[in-house]
C-alpha positions, 0 to 999 in steps of 0.5 A, a space after each residue: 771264448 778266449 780274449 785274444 790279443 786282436 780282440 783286446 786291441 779291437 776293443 780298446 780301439 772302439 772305446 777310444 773312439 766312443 770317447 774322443 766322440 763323447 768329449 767332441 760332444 761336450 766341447 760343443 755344447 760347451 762351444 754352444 753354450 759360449 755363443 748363446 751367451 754371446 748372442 744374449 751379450 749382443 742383443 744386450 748391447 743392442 738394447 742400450 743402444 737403443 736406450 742411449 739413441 732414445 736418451 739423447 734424441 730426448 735430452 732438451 737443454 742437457 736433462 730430461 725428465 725422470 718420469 717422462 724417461 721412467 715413461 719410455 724405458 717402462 715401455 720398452 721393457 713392457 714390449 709396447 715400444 715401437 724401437 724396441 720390442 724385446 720379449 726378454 728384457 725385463 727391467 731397465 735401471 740408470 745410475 749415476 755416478 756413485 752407482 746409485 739408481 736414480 730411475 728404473 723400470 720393471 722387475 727391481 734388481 738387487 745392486 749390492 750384489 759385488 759380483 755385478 759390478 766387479 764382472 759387469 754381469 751376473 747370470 741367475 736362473 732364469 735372468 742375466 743382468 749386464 752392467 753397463 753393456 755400453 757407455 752412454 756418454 750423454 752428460 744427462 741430468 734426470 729432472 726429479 718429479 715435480 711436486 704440487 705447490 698450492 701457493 702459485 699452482 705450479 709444480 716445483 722440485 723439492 727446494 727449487 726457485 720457479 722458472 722465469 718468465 717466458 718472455 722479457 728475459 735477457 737471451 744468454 750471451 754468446 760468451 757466457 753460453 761458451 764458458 758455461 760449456 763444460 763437464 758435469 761436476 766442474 766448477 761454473 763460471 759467474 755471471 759477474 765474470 762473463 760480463 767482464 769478460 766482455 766489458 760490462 758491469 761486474 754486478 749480476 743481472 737481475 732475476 735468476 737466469 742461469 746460462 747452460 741450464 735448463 730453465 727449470 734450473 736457472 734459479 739454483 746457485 752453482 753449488 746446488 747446480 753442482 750437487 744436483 749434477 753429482 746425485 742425477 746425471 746419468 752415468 751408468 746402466 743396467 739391463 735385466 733379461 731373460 734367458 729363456 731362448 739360452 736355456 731353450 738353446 742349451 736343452 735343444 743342444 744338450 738333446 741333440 748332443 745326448 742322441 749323438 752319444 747315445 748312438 755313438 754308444 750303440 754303435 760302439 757296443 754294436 760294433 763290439 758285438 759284430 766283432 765279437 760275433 765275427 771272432 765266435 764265427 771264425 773260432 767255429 769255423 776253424 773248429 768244424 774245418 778241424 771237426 770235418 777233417 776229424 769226421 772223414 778221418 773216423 769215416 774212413 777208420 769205421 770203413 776199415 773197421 766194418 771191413 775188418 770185421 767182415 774179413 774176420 767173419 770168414 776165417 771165424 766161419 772156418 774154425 767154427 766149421 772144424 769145430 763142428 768136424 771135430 765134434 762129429 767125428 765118433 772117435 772123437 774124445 768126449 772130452 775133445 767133443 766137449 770142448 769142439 762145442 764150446 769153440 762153437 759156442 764161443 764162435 757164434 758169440 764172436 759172429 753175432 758181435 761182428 754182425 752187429 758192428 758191421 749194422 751199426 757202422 753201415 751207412 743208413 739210406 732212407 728209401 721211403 714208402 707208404 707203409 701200413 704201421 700196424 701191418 709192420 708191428 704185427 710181423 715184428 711181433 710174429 717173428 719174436 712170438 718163440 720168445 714171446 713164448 718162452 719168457 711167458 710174454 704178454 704182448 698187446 698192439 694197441 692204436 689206430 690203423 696209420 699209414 706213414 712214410 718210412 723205408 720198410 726194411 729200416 723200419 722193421 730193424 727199429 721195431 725188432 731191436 726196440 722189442 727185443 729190448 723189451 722181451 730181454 728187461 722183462 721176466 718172466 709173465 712179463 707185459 709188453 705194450 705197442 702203441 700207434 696213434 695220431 698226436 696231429 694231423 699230420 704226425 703220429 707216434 710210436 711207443 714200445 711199453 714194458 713193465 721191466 725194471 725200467 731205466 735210471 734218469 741219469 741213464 735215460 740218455 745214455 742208453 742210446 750210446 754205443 756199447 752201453 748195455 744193462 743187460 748181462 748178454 747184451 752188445 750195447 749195439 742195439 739201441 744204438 742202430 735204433 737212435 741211428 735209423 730214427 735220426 736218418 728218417 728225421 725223428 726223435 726217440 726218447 726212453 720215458 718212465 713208465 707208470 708204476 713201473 717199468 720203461 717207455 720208448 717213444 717215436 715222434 715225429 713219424 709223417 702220416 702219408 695223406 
């Protein structure tokens, strides 16, 4: 079928659709994707929020223990926490401030990565780490892990005095603790200066009490004070978490989205195929409308050409009839004679043409009745028996005796031309077979068999057409009305090689009456 203009715009308009659907789609995964990422940003947050509460609510003196804290996040990212019981957190590290881990728990993480600390997070395959998703602002110091001294028993940092006494030491003086109040790294005042500041001696007192500090520090100088503050305060975090539920998410969209394209894809083919199906239906609609105008115009043309004909017959009849006149008459020229008769002869011919044209162009009515079919063969066969007998002929009826449903006199019209056919390919001692029998329960078949020359296969369709003859005498006409009356009774006839030669026209289709 020819693409028209409206077919073109229908069919881009289809694909424009599917595409802006298609692209719909992908910025929504994409849209999806950007708030999982979010909501795993989110929960990230939360976690060090958490930790941070957890941090300070620890802190004693401005430090906590390295391992007590190792402890408490070790629980937290193993799930055993009761604040924070998280399936995706998988490890936990604390910096200081040179971006240094000072204290960690679960999976290691590798920190010499640039990208982690320049963009704050880096997503990996199956786990996003966060760099510092919030600011704890804690001013904590991790107290690294004792170590066993067997000299007094006690346990000791790495080259820290012992702690003093828990009782009979001088409580911190309230100036002294104010002054000492300040930020981790800055410079502490002396106890020489606090005391005055308040009008004391200038000389320390005695033991290593040290205001602001924890009591495990008291016996530090400033600059050991300031350098353990430097390597251990905790300044910074860094999260790992597992991204499965964002992967669980994105392939649950990513599914979603594909299904939606997939029948917008259908659709869109769907809708297509409609149109284009709609587009044939017209096209052939407007064909049959021109096909049936057609139709009627040939109907009417065959009723005037049928009536032509029959018109002709009788001034036909009238030549012929003075011809014979002529011929008769004793005075008549023998020569005049001669060709009076030729006229005849001539005349007949014309007849037997009209007749033929005038059975072929009438209109085939079926009025069907129960007929014997051996019984009908047998009486065709008895009206051809004179060239039967001529020609030498052997005809043999073979079959069962079948009754079927069929208009009598269209019948025998089948059947004569049907052999006639075969009495006129046939020479001489020629054999003819007639076959009748049952191919199902409710249908039966009819051949007509000759040993004649047969027919080509590129003619085997041919010979049904109107005027198309092999025979020198022929009208074409003959089995022409055969195909004709087999059609109108809903049958089938086809013209089949038959073996080692010769020709086969067979019937199908004919009703058994029960």
């Amino acid at each position: 079928m020819e693409m028209t203009r409206r077919s073109v715009l229908v069919y881009g308009l289809l694909a424009a659709v599917w595409t802006l659907v298609v692209l719909w789609q992908v910025e929504e995964h994409n849209r999806v994707k950007d708030a999982s990422k979010a909501d795993l940003r989110n929960r990230a947050k939360v976690t060090a929020n958490t930790l941070s509460a957890l941090i300070r609510g620890m802190r004693h003196w401005g430090a906590i223990p390295q391992e007590r804290l190792e402890l408490v996040i070790g629980e937290m990212v193993n799930g055993t926490n009761e604040l924070v019981k998280s399936s995706e957190l998988l490890s936990v590290i604390l910096l200081n401030a040179a971006n240094v881990q000072i204290a960690s728990a679960g999976r290691p993480i590798d920190l010499s990565q640039e990208e982690i600390v320049q963009e704050g997070e880096r997503w990996g395959r199956h786990t996003v780490t966060f760099v510092n998703p919030v600011d704890l602002g804690t001013n904590t110091i991790l107290l690294p892990p004792r170590t066993n001294n067997p000299s007094n028993g006690e346990f000791h940092g790495p080259g820290f005095p012992p702690p003093p006494p828990e009782h009979g030491s001088e409580p911190p003086p309230p100036a002294l603790a104010e002054a000492s109040n300040t930020a981790a790294g800055a410079t502490l005042p002396t106890n020489a200066q606090a005391r005055a500041d308040r009008g004391g001696p200038s000389h320390p007192p005695e033991g290593p009490f040290r205001p602001r500090r924890p009591p495990r520090l008291w016996g530090m100088t400033d600059q050991e004070y300031q350098d353990l503050v430097r390597t251990h305060a905790l300044h910074g975090l860094v999260l790992s978490m597992s991204t499965e539920s964002y992967e669980a998410a994105l392939v649950h969209d990513l599914w979603l989205r594909w299904i939606i394209g997939v029948l917008a894809t259908v659709s869109a083919f769907g809708s297509g195929l409609a149109w284009r199906n709609l587009a044939k239906s017209s096209d052939l609609e407007i064909r049959l409308v021109r096909a049936s105008e057609l139709n009627s115009h040939l109907k009417e043309m065959n009723l005037a050409a049928a009536g032509l004909a029959h018109e002709t017959r009788n001034p036909l009849n009238i030549i012929r009839g003075l011809a014979q006149m002529i011929a008769k008459q004793p005075a008549t020229a023998p020569e005049v004679q001669k060709k009076s008769t030729e006229i005849i002869s001539e005349a007949d011919k014309v007849a037997a043409q009209l007749n033929e044209f005038i059975n072929y162009s009438r209109p085939r009515e079926v009025r069907r009745s129960v007929l014997p079919l051996g019984s009908v063969i047998n009486e065709v066969a008895r009206a051809l028996s004179y060239d039967l007998e001529e020609k030498k002929i052997h005809l043999e009826i073979k079959g069962e005796q079948i009754n079927i449903e069929a208009d009598e006199q269209l019948l025998r019209q089948a059947l004569f031309n049907l052999l006639l056919n075969a009495v006129q390919a046939v020479n001489g001692n020629g054999q003819i077979q007639v076959l009748a029998q049952r191919c199902a329960a409710s249908e039966a078949l009819l051949e007509v068999r000759d040993n004649g020359p047969g027919v080509p296969p590129e003619r085997r369709t041919e010979i049904f057409k109107p005027y198309f003859t092999t025979q020198k005498n022929g009208t074409g006409l003959g089995l022409a009305v055969v195909q004709q009356i087999v059609l109108a009774h809903g049958w089938e006839i086809g013209c089949l090689p038959n073996e080692p030669k010769g020709a086969v026209f067979r019937i199908t289709h004919l009703k058994v009456a029960g």
